[in-house]
C-alpha positions as CSV (number, residue, x, y, z in Angstrom):
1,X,0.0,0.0,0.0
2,X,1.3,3.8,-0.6
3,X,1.3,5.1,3.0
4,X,1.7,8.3,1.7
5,X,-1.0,8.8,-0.8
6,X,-3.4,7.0,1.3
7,X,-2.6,9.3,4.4
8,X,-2.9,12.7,1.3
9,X,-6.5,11.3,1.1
10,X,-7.0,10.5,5.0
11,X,-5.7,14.6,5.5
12,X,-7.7,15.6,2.3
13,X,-10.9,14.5,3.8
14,X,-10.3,15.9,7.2
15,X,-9.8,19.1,5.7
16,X,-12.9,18.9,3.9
17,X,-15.7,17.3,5.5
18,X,-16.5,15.9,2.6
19,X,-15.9,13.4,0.1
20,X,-16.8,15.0,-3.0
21,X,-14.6,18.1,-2.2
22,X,-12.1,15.9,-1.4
23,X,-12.1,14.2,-4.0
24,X,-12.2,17.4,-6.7
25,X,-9.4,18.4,-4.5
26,X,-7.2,15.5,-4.9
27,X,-8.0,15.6,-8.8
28,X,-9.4,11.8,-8.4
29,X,-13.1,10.2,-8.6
30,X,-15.3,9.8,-5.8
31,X,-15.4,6.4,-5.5
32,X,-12.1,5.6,-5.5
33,X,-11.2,8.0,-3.0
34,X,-14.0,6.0,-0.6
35,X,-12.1,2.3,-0.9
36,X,-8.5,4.4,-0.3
37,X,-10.0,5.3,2.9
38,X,-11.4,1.9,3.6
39,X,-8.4,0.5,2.8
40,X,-6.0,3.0,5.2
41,X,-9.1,1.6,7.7
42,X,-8.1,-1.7,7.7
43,X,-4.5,-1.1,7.2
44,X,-4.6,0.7,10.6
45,X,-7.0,-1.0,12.6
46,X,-8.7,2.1,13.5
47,X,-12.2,3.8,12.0
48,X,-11.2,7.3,11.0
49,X,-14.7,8.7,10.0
50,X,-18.1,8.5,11.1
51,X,-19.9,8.7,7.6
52,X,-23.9,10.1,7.7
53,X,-25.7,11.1,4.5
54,X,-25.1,14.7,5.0
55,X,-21.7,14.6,6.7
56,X,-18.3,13.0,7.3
57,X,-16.6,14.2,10.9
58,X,-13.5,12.7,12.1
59,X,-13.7,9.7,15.3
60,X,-11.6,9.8,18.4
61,X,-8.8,8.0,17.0
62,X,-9.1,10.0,13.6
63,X,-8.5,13.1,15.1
64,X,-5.8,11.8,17.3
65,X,-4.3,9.8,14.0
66,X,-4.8,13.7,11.7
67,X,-1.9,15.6,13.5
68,X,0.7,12.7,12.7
69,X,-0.8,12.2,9.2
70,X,0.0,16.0,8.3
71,X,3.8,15.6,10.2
72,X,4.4,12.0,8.0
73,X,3.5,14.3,4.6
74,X,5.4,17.1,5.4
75,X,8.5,14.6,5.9
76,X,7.7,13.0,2.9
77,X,7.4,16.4,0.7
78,X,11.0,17.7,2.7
79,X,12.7,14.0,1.7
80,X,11.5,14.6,-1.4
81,X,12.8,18.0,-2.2
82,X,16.5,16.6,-0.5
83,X,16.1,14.0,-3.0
84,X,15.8,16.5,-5.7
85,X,18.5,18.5,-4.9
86,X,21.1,15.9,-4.2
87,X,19.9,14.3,-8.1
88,X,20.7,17.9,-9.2
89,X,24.1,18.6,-7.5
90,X,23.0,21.2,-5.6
91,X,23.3,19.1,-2.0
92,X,25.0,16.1,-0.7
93,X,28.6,14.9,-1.1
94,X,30.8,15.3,-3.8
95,X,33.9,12.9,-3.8
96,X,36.8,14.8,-6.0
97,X,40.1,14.1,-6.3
98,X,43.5,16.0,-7.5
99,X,46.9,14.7,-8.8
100,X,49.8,15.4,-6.2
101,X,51.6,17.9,-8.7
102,X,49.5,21.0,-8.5
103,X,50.9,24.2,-6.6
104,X,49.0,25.2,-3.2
105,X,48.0,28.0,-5.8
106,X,46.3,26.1,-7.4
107,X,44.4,24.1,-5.3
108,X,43.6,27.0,-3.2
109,X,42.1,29.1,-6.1
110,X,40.1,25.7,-7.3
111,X,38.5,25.7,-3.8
112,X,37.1,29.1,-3.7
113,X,35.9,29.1,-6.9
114,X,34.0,26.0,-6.2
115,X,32.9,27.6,-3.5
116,X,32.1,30.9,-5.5
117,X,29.8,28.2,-7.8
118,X,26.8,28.1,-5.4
119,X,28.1,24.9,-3.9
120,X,27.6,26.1,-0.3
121,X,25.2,23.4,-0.1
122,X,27.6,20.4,-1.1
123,X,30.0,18.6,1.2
124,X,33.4,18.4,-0.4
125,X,35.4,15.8,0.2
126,X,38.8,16.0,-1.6
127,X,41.3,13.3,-2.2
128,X,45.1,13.8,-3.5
129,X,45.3,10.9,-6.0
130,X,47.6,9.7,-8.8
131,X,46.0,9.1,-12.2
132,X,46.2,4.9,-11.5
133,X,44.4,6.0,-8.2
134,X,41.9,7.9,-9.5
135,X,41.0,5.6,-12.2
136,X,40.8,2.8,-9.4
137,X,38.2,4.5,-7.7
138,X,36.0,5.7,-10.9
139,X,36.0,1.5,-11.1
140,X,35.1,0.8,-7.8
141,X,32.6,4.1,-8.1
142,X,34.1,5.4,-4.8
143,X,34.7,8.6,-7.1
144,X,32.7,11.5,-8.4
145,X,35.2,14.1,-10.6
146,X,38.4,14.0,-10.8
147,X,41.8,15.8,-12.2
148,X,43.9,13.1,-14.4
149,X,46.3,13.1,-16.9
150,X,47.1,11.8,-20.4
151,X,46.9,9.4,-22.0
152,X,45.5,7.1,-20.0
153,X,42.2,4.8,-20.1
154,X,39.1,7.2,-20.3
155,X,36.5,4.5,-21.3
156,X,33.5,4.9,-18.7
157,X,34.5,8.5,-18.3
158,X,33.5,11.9,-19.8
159,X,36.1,14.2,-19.5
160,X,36.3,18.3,-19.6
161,X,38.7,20.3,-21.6
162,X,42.1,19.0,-22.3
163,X,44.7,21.0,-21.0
164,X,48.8,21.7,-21.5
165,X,51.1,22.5,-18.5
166,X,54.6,22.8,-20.0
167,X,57.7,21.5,-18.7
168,X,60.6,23.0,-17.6
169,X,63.9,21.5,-15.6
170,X,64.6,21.4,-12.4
171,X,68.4,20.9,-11.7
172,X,71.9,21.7,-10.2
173,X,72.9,25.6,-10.3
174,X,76.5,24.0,-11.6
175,X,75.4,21.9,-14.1
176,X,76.5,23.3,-17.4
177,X,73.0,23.2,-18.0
178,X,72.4,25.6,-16.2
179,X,73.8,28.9,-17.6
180,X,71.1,28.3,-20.5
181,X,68.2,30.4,-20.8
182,X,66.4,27.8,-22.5
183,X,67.5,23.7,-22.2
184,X,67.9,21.1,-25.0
185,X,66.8,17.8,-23.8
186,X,70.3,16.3,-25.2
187,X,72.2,18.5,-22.7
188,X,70.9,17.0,-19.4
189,X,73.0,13.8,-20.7
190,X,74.2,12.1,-18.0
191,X,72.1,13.4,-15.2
192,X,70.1,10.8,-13.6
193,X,66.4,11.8,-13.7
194,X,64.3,12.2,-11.0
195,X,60.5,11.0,-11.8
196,X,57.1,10.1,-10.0
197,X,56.9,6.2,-9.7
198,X,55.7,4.7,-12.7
199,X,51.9,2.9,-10.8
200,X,50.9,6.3,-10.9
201,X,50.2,7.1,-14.2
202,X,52.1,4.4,-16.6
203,X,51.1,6.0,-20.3
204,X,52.0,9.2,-18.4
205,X,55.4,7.9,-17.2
206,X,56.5,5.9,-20.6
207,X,55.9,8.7,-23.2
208,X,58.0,11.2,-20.8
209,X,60.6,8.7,-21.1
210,X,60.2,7.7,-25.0
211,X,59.8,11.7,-25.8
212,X,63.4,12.3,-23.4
213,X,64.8,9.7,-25.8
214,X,63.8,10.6,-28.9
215,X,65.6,14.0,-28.3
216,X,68.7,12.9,-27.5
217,X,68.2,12.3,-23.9
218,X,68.8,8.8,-22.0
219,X,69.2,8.9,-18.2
220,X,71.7,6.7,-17.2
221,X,68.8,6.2,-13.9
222,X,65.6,7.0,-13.1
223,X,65.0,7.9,-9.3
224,X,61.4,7.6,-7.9
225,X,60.4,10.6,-6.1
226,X,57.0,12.0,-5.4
227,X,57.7,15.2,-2.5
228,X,58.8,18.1,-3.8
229,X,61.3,18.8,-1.0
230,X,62.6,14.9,-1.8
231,X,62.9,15.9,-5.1
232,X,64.7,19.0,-4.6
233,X,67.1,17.1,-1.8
234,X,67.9,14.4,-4.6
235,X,68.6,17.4,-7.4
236,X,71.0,18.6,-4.8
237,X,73.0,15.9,-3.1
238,X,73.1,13.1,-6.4
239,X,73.1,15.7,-9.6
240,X,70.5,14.1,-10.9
241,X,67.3,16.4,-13.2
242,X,63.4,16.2,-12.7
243,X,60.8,17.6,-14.4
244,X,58.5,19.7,-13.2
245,X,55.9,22.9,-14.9
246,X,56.6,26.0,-13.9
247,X,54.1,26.9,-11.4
248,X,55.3,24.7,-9.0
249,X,58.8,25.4,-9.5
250,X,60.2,28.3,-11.6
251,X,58.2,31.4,-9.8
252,X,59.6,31.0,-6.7
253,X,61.6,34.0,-5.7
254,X,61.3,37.7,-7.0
255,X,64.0,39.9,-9.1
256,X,67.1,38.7,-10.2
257,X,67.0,35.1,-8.3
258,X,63.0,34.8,-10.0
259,X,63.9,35.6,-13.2
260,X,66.6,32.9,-13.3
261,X,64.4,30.6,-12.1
262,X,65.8,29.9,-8.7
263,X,64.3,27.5,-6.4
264,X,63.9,28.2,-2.4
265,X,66.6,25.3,-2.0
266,X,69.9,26.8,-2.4
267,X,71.8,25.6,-5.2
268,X,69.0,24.3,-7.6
269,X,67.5,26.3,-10.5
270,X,64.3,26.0,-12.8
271,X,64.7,26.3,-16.6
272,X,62.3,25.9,-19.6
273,X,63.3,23.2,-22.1
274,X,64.3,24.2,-25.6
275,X,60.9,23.8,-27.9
276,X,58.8,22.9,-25.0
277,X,58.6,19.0,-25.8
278,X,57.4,17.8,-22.5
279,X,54.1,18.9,-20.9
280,X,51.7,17.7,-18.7
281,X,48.3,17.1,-20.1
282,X,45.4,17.8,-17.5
283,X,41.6,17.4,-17.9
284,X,38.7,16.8,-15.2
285,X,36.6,13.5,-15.9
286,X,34.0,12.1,-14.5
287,X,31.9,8.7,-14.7
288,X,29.5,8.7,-18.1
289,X,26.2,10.0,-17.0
290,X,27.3,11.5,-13.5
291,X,27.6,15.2,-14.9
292,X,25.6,17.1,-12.7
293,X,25.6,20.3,-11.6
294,X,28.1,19.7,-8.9
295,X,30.6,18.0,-11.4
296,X,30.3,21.0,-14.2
297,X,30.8,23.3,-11.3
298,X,34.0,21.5,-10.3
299,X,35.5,20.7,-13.5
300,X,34.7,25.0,-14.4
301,X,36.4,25.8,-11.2
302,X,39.3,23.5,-11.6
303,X,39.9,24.8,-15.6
304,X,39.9,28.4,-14.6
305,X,42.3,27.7,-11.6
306,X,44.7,25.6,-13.9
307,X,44.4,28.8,-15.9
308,X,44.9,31.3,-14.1
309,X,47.5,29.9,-11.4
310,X,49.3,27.3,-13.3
311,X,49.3,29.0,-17.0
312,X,47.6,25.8,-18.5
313,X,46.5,26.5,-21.9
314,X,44.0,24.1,-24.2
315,X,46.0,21.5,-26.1
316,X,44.6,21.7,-29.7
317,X,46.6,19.2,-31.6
318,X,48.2,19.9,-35.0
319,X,46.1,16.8,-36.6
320,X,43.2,15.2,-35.4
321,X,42.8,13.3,-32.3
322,X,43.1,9.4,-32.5
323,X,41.7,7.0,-29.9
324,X,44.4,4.0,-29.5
325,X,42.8,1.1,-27.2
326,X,42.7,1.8,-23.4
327,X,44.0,5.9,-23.8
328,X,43.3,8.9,-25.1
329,X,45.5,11.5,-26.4
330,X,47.6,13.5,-28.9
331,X,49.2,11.1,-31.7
């Protein structure tokens, strides 16, 4: 039986005094208004009415039963509109997640424009995740939006604007490298290189490594490193190189020391890379289906503050996009 629209004609009836008002009220036949009442009758074990020719009037138990009847609908209607507004996005929790490499910056300015959205009425709950991560949880749908990188595998997911982060090189202020305004690939030979672990984001990972190669650049090793002050420690104590775009490492300090691309830690500079062959490819996703107006509102926040903060620009490539199996990206 539907409790609820059974206790909508109980109330209705109440109200009126009167079946046939009731029932024009309700937008329903007379009739059938009469057994729903019957029926609530039995269900409750209780006579509501005391029925004459010329009038209905609530019993004892009726009127006792009325004020609780009214309380259950309003309850209903309230769970209802919750309902609504968590389908919507507009309440309820959103479960987002951001790669480890983005500047406080960043983050912070992603966060207020969320904020900013008209998402007062969401809970946020905000991971820092690899790509691997991320994707492990859109599987396991334990996530709602998240920041990943390319390639990877996208199938399952819709995804937002794709977006370029450029890399520059972080390494020792002696290397002869280092006296370069601008630095070929082919000139970090013999630096070890310094790179996130590979179970973060493996497409990611191998076409850094094939595109280092390609111009003229083989580390002798690869050092796993994920913390930016580890990273900066290994730069300076083995003179090895990492990667790294230029919001989170070449606008450190002002004047002379900024424009050089000096890093905080002494000894170790920040320089962009001849050509700009190496970049970091960003774009929100999001399960197939899930966009709602909490996921467009995180994924517009997040591409303005990769913007704005981190100098992210779209990547349009030269020829058309090709889909190879399990990634997505620039061929």
């Amino acid at each position: 039986m539907d409790l609820v629209r059974h206790l909508e004609c109980f109330v209705a009836v109440a109200e009126e005094s009167h079946f046939g008002r009731a029932a024009a009220r309700l937008g329903m036949a007379q009739p059938p208004l009469s057994q729903r009442i019957q029926r609530l009758e039995r269900h409750l074990g209780v006579r509501l009415f005391e029925r004459t020719s010329r009038q209905v009037a609530l019993t004892e138990p009726g009127a006792l039963l009325l004020a609780e009847a009214r309380e259950v609908l309003a309850r209903s209607e309230a769970f209802m509109a919750t309902a609504r507004r968590i389908r919507d996005g507009e309440t309820g929790l959103l479960r987002a997640a951001l790669p480890p490499d983005l500047s406080g910056e960043t983050v912070a300015a992603l966060l207020a424009g969320f904020t900013g959205a008209g998402a007062s009425g969401l809970e946020l709950e905000l991971h820092e995740l690899s790509t691997a991560q991320q994707l492990e949880r859109f599987a396991a749908h334990e996530l709602d939006v998240g920041l990943i990188h390319h390639p990877c595998d996208v199938s399952g997911l819709e995804l937002g604007p794709v977006l370029r982060r450029e890399l520059g090189v972080l390494l020792p202020r002696g290397a002869a490298a280092a006296g370069l305004d601008e630095v070929p690939l082919a000139s970090l030979t013999g630096h070890d290189l310094i790179l996130f672990p590979r179970a973060g984001a493996p497409a990611v990972y191998d076409d850094l490594l094939t595109t280092c190669a390609r111009n003229g650049y083989t580390p002798p090793a690869v050092r796993h490193a994920l913390g930016s002050s580890f990273v900066r420690g290994l730069v300076l104590s083995t003179e090895a190189v990492a990667f790294g775009p230029r919001d989170t490492h070449g606008q450190v300090k002002e004047g002379a020391e900024a424009a050089e691309g000096v890093d905080t830690e002494k000894g170790v500079v920040w320089r962009p890379l001849t050509g700009a062959p190496l970049a970091l490819r960003h774009s929100v996703a999001w399960p197939s289906g899930r966009g709602d107006a909490a996921v467009s509102a995180f994924a517009e926040a997040a591409t303005h503050a990769l913007r704005t903060t981190a100098g992210a620009t779209p990547d349009l490539p030269a020829r058309p996009l090709h889909l190879r199996p399990a990634s997505e990206y620039w061929l």
